[in-house]
N, C-alpha and C positions, 0 to 999 in steps of 0.2 A: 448644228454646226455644218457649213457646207466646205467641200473638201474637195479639189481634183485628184484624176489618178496623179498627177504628176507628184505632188504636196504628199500622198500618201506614198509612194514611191521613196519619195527624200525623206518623210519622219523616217519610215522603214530604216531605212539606213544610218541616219541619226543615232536613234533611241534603241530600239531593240536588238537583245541579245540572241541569235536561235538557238537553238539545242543539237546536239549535235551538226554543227554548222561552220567548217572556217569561214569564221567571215571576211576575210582579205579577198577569198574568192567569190564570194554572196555580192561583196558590193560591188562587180566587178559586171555581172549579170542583172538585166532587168528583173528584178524578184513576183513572183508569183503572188497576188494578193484578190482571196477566194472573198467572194463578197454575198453568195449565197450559194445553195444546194439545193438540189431535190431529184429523188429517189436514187437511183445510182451514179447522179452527175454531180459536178461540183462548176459553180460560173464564177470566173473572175470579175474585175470591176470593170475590164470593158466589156464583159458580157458574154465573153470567150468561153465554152461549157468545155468540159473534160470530163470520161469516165473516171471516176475514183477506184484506181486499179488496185492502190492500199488498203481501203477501208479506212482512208484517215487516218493512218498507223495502227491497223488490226482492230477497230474500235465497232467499226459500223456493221448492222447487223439486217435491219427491216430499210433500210435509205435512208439518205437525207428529208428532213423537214416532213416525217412522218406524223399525218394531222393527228392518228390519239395518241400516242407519244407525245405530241405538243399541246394535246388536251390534259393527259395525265397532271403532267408538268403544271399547267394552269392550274387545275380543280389544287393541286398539292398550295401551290403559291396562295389560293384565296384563303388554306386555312392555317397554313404556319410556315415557314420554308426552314426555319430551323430552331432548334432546342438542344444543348448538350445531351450524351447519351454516358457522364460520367454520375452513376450513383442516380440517373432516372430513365427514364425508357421514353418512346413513343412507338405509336400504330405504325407507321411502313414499316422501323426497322424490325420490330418483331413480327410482323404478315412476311417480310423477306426473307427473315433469319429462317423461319419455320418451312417458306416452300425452298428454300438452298436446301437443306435437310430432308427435305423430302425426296431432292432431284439427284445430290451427289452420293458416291459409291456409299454403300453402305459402314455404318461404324461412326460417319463424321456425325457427330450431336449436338455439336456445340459453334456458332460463329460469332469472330470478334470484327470487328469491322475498322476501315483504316479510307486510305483514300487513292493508293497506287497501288500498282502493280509490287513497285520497289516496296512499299511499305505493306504490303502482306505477305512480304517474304523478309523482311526485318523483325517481324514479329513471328511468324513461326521459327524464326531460329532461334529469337530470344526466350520461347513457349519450351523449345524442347531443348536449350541447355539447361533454363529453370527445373525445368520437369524432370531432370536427375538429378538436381541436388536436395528437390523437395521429396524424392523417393527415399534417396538413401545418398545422405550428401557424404559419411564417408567412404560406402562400398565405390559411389559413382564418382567420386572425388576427379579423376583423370578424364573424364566423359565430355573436354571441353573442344574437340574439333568435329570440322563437317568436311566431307568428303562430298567434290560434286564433277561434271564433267570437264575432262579439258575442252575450252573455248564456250565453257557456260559462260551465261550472261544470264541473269535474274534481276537485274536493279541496278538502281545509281547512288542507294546510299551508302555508308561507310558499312556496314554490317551485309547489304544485300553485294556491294564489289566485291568485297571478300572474299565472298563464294563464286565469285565469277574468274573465268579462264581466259577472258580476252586480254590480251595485252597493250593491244591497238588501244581500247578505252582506259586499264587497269593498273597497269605499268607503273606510271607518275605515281601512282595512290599506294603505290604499297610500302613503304614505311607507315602510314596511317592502318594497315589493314592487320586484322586478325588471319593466324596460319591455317591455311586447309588443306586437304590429301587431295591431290589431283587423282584420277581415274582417266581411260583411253574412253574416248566417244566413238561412238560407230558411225565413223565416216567411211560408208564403204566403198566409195568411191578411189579416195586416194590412203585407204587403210589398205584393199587387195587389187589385184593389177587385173582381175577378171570380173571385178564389180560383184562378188561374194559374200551375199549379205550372212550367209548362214555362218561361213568362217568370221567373218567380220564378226557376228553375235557373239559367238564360242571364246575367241581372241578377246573380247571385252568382258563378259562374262567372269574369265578363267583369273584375268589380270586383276579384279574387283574383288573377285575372294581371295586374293592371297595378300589383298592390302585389308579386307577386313580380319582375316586369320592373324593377324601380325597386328593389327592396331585395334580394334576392336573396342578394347577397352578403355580407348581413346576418342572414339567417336559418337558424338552425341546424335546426331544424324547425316545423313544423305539427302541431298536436295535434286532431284530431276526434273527438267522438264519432257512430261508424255508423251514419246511417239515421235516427237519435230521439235530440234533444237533449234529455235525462230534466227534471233542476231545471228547467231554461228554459221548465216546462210542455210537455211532453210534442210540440216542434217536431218534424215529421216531412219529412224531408229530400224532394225529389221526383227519382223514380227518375232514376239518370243523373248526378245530383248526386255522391256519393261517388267514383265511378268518374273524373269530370270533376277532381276535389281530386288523386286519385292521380296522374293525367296530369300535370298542373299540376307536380308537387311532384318528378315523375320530370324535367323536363322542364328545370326550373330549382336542380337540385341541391337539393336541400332533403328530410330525412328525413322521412317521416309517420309519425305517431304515431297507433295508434286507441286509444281509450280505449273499452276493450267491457266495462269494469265492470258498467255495468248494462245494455248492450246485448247483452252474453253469457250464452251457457247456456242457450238457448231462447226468449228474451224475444223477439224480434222475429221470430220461428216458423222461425226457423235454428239451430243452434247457435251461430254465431257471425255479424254481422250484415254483414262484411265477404264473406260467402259468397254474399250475394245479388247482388252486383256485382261478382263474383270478384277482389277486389282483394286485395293483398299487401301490406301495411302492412311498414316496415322495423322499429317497432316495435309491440308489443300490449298493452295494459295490461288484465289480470282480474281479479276477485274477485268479491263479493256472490253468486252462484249458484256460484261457483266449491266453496263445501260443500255446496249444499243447503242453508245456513242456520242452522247447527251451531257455527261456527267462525268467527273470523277467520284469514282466508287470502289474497295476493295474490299476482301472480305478472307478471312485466313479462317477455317473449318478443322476440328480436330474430334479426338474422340472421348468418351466418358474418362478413361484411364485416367488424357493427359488434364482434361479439365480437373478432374478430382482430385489428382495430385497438389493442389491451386488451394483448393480449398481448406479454413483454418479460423481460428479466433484472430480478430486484428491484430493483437501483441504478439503473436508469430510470426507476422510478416509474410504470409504467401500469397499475396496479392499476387496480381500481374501488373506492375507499376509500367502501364503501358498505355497512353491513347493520345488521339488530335480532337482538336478544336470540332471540325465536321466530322466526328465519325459516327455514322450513321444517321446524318443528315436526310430529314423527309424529302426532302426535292427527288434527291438522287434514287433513295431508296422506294419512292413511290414510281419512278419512272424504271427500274427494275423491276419492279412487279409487274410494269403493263407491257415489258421489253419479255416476260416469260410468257406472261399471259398470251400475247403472241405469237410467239415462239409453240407453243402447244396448241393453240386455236386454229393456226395455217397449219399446222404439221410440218412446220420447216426442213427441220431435220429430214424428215423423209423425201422433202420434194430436191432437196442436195444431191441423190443419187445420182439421179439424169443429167447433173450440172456436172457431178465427180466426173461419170463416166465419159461424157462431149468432152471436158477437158483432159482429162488422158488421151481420151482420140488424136483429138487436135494436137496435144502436145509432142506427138509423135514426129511430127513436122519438124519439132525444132532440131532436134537431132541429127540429121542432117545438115545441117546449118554446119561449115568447114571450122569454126571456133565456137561450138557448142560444146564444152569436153563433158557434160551432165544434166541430165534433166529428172529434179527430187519431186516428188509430188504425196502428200498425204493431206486425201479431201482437197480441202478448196485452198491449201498451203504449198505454194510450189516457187521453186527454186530451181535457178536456169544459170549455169555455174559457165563461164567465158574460159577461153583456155586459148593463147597462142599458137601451142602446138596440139593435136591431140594425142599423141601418141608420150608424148613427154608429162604430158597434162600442164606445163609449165604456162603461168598465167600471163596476162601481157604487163610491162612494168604501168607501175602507178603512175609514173611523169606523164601516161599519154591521157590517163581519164579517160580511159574509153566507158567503163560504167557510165558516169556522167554523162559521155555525150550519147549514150543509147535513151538515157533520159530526157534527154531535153529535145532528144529527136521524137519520141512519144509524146513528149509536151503539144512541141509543135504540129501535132496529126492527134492530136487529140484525148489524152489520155498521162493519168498522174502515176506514176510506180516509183519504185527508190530499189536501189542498191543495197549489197551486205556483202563490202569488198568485192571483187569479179562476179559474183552473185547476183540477178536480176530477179528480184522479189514478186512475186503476183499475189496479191492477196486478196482475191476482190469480196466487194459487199454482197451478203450472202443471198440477200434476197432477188441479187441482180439477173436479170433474162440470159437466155444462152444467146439471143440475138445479140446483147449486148454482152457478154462471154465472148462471142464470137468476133466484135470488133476489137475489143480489150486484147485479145491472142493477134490479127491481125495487126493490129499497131505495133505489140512488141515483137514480133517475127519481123517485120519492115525495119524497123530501127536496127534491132541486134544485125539484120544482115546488112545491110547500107554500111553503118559504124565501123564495123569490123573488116570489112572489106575495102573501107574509104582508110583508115587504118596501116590496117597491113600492106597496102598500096605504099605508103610513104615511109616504111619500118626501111 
C-alpha cells in the first residue's frame, strides 16, 4: 500500500483515538507520526530524527531497533509466537519467570503474568484481597480496603483507578470505583516551605501509622510506588521513606504492594527501586522496561505465603480465577530474556552512574531558570516542575499551556518529552550517550527558557 504523509496525516485524524489525548486540540496541530527508530532517536515520515527524551513512555531500555532484540524476537517467531499459558506452560515464560526470581528482592517466588502495567496491579490487588479470605475468611472478614498515596496513579483499569489519587484522570470514575484510604505523599517540595525532606518523611510517616492504628483491620494492602511517584510529576520519596512504609505495613498486618512498573529495569539507577532500601515487598508489580520496549508484558511477583494460601482441591474454589488471552506469551517473553541478558552482559546498571551523576550536574542549571520552582531527580527520572511565581510556587494557569508549548518548542529543535501537569518529564533511554544526554538537557533548558519568558511577557 502506498500512502503520503499528507493521507496519513488525515487517517490520523479520521480514525484514531489517542490516549490520554484531547483531541479537539490533537486535530488542531500537525500530529507527529514516528515512522522508524534507532538507537536513541526516533524519525518521523519526513525523515525528521528526534531524541526520545521519554523512552517512548518509560519503555525503552537498550534503543530503538536494537538488532538482537530483533533477532530474539525473530528466532521466537520461527518457533511458535504464541500458545495459551492457562492449564499449560511453555519455555520463555518459565526461563523468565525463574530469572525475575532470581533478580527481585528476595521472598518473591512465585510470577503471574498479565500484559500491563494496569493489569499487574489489578491482579495483585485481586491476589491480596483473596489472600485474606483464603487465610481466615472470618477473622479477615473486614480486610477489604487498600490504602495508597494521595496523587497515585497505578493504572487505568477500574480496580487499578481505584487506587489511584489523581482526580485530573479519576474523578468521572468514581461512582464506578471501589473505597480506599488516602495517605499524604512526600511532596517535599510544596509539603515544607524549606524543601525538608526529612520533615517531609516524618510528617508522612507519622500520618500512615495512625490511619493504620485505626484501620488496620480494614486493610488488605498498601500499594506504593518506589522511590518516584511517575504520573504524580515525577514525586521523589526522601530516603528512609519506603523502608519506613515497609515497617509500617509489617507491623500492622497489612500486605505491601510495590508497583515498580515504571520504577523498574534501571530507572532509578538500580534495577529494581525497592533494592535501594532493601525492602521486600510481599507483592511486585512489572512491566514497561520489563521488554526493553518491544512488547507488552507484565508480570505481578509475590511470595510462598500468598501463593500457598491459593492452593486447594478444585471443589474449594481457591483458584486465582484470573488471566488474558496473551499472558505469557513466547514473543514477548523471549524478548525479555534477551532484554535481561543484556542488561547484565553490558553491566548497564553500573554504566548509569556517570549518566546519573552528568545529569544532576547539568541539571543544576535549570534552577536558575526565573520559573523553575523545582527540580526532582532519582537516577535517570527527573522532574522539572514550572511555577509562575517562585516564592508563591503558584503555577501558571492552564488556559496558557505553557507545558505544551515547552514541548513542541523541543519538538521543533529536536527532541520528544511530555508533560505531567506544570511538570516537564525527562526520562531518557537508558542506554543513551551523555553526548546525546547532553543535547536532550540543551533542548529542554532552551525551550523551558524562551516559553516562559515569551509567556510571562504577555501575562
Amino acid at each position: 500500500m502506498t500512502y503520503t504523509c499528507t493521507e496519513l496525516e488525515a487517517w490520523d485524524k479520521d480514525y484514531v483515538w489517542h490516549p490520554f489525548t484531547q483531541m479537539k486540540t490533537y486535530k488542531q496541530e500537525r500530529p507527529l507520526i514516528i515512522e522508524h527508530g534507532n538507537g536513541s532517536y526516533l524519525y518521523d515520515v519526513e525523515g525528521k530524527r528526534y531524541l526520545d527524551g521519554y523512552s517512548s513512555l518509560w519503555v525503552n531500555v537498550h534503543g530503538h531497533n536494537h538488532p538482537e532484540l530483533n533477532q530474539a524476537l525473530a528466532d521466537q517467531a520461527q518457533q511458535i509466537s504464541h500458545s495459551t499459558l492457562l492449564g499449560a506452560a511453555n519455555v520463555p515464560s518459565i526461563l523468565l519467570a525463574k530469572k525475575l526470581v532470581e533478580l527481585t528482592p528476595d521472598g518473591l517466588t512465585k510470577v503471574f503474568y498479565s500484559d500491563s502495567g494496569s493489569t499487574s496491579v489489578e491482579i495483585a490487588l485481586k491476589m491480596a484481597y483473596q489472600y485474606w479470605k483464603l487465610k481466615d475468611a472470618e477473622r479477615y472478614a473486614n480486610k477489604n480496603k487498600f490504602i495508597s498515596l494521595r496523587e497515585a496513579y497505578h493504572g487505568d483499569t477500574i480496580g487499578s483507578v481505584s487506587v489511584g489519587g489523581m482526580d485530573t484522570f479519576h474523578k468521572i470514575f468514581k461512582p464506578l470505583l471501589f473505597e480506599r484510604i488516602e495517605m499524604p505523599a512526600p511532596y517535599t517540595y510544596r509539603m515544607t516551605e524549606d524543601n525538608d525532606p526529612e520533615a517531609c518523611k516524618v510528617h508522612c510517616l507519622t500520618e500512615l501509622e495512625a490511619i493504620l492504628r485505626e484501620h488496620h483491620e480494614e486493610v488488605a494492602g498498601l500499594i506504593i510506588e518506589p522511590l518516584v511517584q511517575g504520573a504524580a510529576g515525577m514525586l521523589t520519596a526522601p530516603d528512609g521513606f519506603l523502608h519506613g512504609v515497609r515497617e509500617l505495613c509489617t507491623r500492622y498486618n497489612v500486605l505491601m504492594i510495590a508497583d515498580e512498573v515504571a520504577v523498574g529495569f534501571g530507572r532509578t539507577g538500580t534495577l529494581f527501586a525497592c533494592e535501594q532500601e532493601n525492602v521486600q515487598p510481599d507483592l511486585m508489580c512489572v512491566a514497561k522496561g520489563l521488554t526493553a520496549g518491544y512488547l507488552p508484558l507484565a508480570a505481578t511477583l509475590t511470595t510462598d505465603d500468598v501463593y500457598n494460601a491459593f492452593l486447594g482441591e478444585p471443589h474449594e474454589l481457591k483458584t486465582f480465577f484470573h488471566g488474558h488471552t496473551y499472558t505469557g506469551n513466547q514473543l514477548a517473553c523471549a524478548v525479555a530474556l534477551k532484554n535481561i541478558e543484556l542488561l547484565e552482559r553490558d553491566d548497564l546498571i553500573k554504566t548509569l552512574h556517570e549518566k546519573i551523576s552528568f545529569l544532576t550536574q547539568r541539571l543544576a542549571a535549570f534552577r536558575d531558570l526565573p520559573h523553575v520552582g523545582d527540580v526532582r531527580q532519582r537516577g535517570m527520572m527527573i522532574g522539572i516542575e514550572l511555577v509562575r511565581d517562585r516564592v508563591t510556587k503558584e503555577v501558571f494557569p492552564s488556559s496558557l499551556a505553557v507545558e505544551h508549548r515547552v514541548i513542541l518548542h523541543a519538538r521543533q529543535n529536536g527532541a520528544i518529552i511530555r508533560p505531567l501537569g506544570p511538570v516537564i518529564v525527562l526520562m531518557p533511554v537508558l542506554a543513551m550517550s551523555i553526548k546525546e544526554l547532553d543535547e536532550l538537557l540543551i533542548i529542554t533548558y532552551e525551550a523551558i527558557k524562551t516559553v516562559t519568558i515569551e509567556v510571562e511577557q504577555t501575562i
